[in-house]
N, C-alpha and C positions, 0 to 999 in steps of 0.2 A: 441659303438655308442656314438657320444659325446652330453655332454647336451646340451638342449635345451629348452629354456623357452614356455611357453604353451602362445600363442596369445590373452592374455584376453584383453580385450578393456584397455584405461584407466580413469580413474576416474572425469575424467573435467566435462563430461557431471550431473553426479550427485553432482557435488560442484554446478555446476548453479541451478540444482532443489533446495538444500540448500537455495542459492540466495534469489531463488524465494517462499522460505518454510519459509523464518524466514520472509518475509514479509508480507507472509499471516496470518501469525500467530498477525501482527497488523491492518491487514485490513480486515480479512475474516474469520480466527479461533478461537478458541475458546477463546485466551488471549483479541484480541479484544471485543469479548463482555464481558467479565469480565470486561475490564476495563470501559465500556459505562455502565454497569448496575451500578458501582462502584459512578455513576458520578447523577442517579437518583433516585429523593425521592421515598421509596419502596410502599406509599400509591400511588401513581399514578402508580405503575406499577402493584399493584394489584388490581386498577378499569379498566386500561383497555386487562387487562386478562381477568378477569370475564366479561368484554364485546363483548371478542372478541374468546375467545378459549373451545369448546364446554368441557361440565361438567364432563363428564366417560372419556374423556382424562385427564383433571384433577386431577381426583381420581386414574388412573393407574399411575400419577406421583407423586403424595404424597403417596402412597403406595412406589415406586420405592426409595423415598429419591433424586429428580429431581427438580431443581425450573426450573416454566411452562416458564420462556422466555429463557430457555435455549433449546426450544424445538418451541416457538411460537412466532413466528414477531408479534408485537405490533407497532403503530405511534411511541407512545414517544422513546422506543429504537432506531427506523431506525431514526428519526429525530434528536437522538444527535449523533447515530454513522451509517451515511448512507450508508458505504462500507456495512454493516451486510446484506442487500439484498443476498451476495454471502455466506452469513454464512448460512442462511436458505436456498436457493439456494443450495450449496452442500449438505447440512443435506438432503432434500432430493432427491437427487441425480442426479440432470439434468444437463448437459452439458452446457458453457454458449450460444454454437451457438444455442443448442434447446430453452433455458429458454428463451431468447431474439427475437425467428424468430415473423416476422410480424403477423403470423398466432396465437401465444399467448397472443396479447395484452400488455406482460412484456416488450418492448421492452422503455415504456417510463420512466422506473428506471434502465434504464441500466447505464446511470450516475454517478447514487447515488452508485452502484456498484464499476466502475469503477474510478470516479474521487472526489468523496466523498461528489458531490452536489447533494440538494432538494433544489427544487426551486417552485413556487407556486402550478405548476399542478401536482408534486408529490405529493404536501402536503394533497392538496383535492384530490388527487387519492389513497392516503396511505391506507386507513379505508377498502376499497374495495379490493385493493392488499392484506391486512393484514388477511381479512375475507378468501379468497381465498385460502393463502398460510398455513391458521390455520386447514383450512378444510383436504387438503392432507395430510397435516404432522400428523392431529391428527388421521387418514389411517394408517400412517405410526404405530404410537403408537399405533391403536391397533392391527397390526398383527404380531408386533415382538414377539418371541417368547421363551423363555416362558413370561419375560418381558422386558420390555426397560430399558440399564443401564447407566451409566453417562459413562463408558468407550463408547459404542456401539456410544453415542451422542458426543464422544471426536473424535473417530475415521471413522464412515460414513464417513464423508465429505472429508477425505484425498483417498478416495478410487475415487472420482470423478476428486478430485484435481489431485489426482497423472494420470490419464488418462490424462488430459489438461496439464502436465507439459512433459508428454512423445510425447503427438503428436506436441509440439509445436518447430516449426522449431529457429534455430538463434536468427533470426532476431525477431520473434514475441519475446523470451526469453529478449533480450535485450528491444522490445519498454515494455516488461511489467514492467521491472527493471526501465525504467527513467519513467515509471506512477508513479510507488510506490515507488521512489525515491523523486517527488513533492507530495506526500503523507506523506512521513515524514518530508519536510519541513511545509507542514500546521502546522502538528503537533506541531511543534518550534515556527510559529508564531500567533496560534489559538488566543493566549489572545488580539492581535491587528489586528485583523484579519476586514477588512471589509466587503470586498466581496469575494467571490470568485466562477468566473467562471470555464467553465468546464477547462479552460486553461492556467489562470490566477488565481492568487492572487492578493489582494491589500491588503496595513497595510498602520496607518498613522504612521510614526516614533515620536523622544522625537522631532523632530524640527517642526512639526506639517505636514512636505510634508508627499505626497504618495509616497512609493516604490510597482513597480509592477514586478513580480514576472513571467515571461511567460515562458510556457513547450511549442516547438517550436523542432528545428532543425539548427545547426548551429548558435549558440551554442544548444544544450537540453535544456539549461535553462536559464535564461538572469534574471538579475536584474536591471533596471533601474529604479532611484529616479528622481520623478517629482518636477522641478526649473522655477524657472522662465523663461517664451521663449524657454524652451529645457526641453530634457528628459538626465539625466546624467548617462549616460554606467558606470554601478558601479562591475560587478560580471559577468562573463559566464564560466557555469558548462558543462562539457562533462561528460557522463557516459559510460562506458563501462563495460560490463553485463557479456565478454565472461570469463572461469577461466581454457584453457588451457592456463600450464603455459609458454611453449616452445614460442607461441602466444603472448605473455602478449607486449613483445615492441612496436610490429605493433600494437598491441590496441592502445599501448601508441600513436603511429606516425597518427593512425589515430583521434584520441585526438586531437595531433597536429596541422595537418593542418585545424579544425576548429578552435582552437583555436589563431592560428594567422590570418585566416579570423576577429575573435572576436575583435584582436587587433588592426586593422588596421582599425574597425569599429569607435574606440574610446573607448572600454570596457580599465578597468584599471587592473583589479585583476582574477585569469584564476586558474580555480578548475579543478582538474581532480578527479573522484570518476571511482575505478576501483579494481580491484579482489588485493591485495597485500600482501595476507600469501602466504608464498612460491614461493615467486618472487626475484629476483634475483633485488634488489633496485638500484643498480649503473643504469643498463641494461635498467630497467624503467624509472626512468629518465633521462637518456638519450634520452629516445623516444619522449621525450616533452620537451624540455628545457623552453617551455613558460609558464608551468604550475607554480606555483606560491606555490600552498596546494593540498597534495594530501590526498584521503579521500580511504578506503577499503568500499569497495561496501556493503560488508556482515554488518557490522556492522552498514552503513546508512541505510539501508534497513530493518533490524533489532531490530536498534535505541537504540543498548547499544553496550559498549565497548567505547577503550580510543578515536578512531578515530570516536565516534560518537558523545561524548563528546565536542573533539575539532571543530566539525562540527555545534556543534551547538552553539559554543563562535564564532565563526567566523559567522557564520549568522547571529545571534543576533548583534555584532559589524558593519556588513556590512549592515543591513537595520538600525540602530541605535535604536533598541527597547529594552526594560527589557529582562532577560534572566526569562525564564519560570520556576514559582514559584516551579514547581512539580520536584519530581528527574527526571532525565532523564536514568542513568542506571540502568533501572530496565527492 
């Protein structure tokens, strides 16, 4: 009987979970809030604990060896890191379609969740949501059993995550990758940050104009610097999210034909951010010749490696801002 290899699927599908796992990990898991607690003074985060998270939850986590905002939405946390909504969110355990249906009320942080703004009626709705989400969770604390442990609070929440990363089709895969792809740009340009809606960014650069920033379609992402009489087409970014590799050109090709849309607009400099370990690099660019810089998906998303690095010298040079005091490969 001659060999024959056993039909296992193959592997692309879980390199996109990958993708989409090292970005959660700065917008939703647990690396994100370490770094948002990392960023506030600990007296303020221990007046509104003790305002907000009942006391025998308390004590089962200082018994446990647990600090309580690892465990309980407080204002001041969701206000400097408003993705974390989806941190407590997964902790305990609801789906985003459930957490958000009309019928919850949650529906008006869904935002903060997804595109990392609070804006006024969050902020006076915070106190309420925070009450709310302290109440269930501290349910949650006390029927684990025999106790709650820092693994059990590391890992919950990927048991929910990984449900939403399995039912999610393509195409939802990729709009999540260019969300939290303008997610790691905030990231780069937080220190000149002016505004930012749910779709837009604004910075003023070192020449004092505004560059804005828009998540859009054709291109995913646009940079254009605000001039005199005109807005200057300075940047358009394509992402592509998908990491079969046999696939990887036609990503490129479909790259392409927005991005000479892009150029024919007036844009001057043309990004492509796409899956490129175990790519076949002649092949790839070839599929875009308009491309200009190309960026691997995994490590903007991510926000360490050499190509995230270089991603973030080239943005800081393309809006004309200071490069971000903090390391960035970490």
């Amino acid at each position: 009987m001659p060999d024959q290899l056993i039909p296992v699927p193959d592997s692309s599908r879980q390199v996109a979970f990958h993708q989409l796992l090292v970005a959660a990990r700065r917008t939703w898991l647990f690396d994100a809030l370490s770094d948002a607690l990392s960023r506030i003074e600990p007296s303020k985060l221990r007046d509104e604990i003790l305002e907000f998270v009942p006391k025998d939850a308390l004590q089962t986590l200082a018994a446990a060896g647990i600090r309580d905002e690892q465990i309980f939405p407080i204002p001041i946390v969701l206000q400097t890191a408003p993705t974390l909504v989806g941190y407590y969110r997964l902790l305990l355990g609801v789906p985003r379609k459930g957490f958000y249906a009309s019928a919850t009320g949650m529906n008006l942080f869904k935002t903060m969740e997804e595109r990392g703004v609070v804006g006024p009626r969050q902020t006076t709705a915070l106190p309420e949501f925070c009450r709310a989400m302290c109440a269930a969770l501290a349910d949650l604390v006390r029927q684990i059993s025999p106790t709650i442990t820092l693994r059990d609070v590391q890992e919950l929440p990927l048991l929910t995550l990984g449900s939403y990363f399995q039912g999610a089709k393509n195409v939802a895969i990729g709009k999540q990758a260019t969300s939290d792809v303008f997610l790691s740009i905030k990231h780069i340009v937080e220190a000149n940050l002016l505004e930012h809606r749910p779709k837009k960014l604004l910075v003023r650069n070192a020449s004092g104009r505004i560059v804005e920033m828009t998540l859009g379609s054709d291109p995913d992402i646009s940079l254009e610097e605000q001039a005199p009489g005109e807005m200057r087409k300075k940047v358009a970014i394509e992402i592509k999210g998908g990491t079969d590799k046999s696939n990887a050109h036609n990503r490129a090709g479909e790259a392409e034909k927005s991005l000479v849309k892009a150029r024919n607009a007036g844009y001057r400099d043309f990004w492509t951010i796409i899956a490129k370990k175990g790519v076949d690099a002649e092949r790839l660019f070839a599929g875009s010749p308009t491309t200009t810089s190309w960026f691997d998906v995994a490590q903007v998303l991510g926000r360490r490696g050499p190509d995230w690095d270089d991603f973030c010298s080239r943005m800081v040079e393309a809006l004309g801002i200071p490069a971000p005091k903090a390391e960035r490969n970490t």
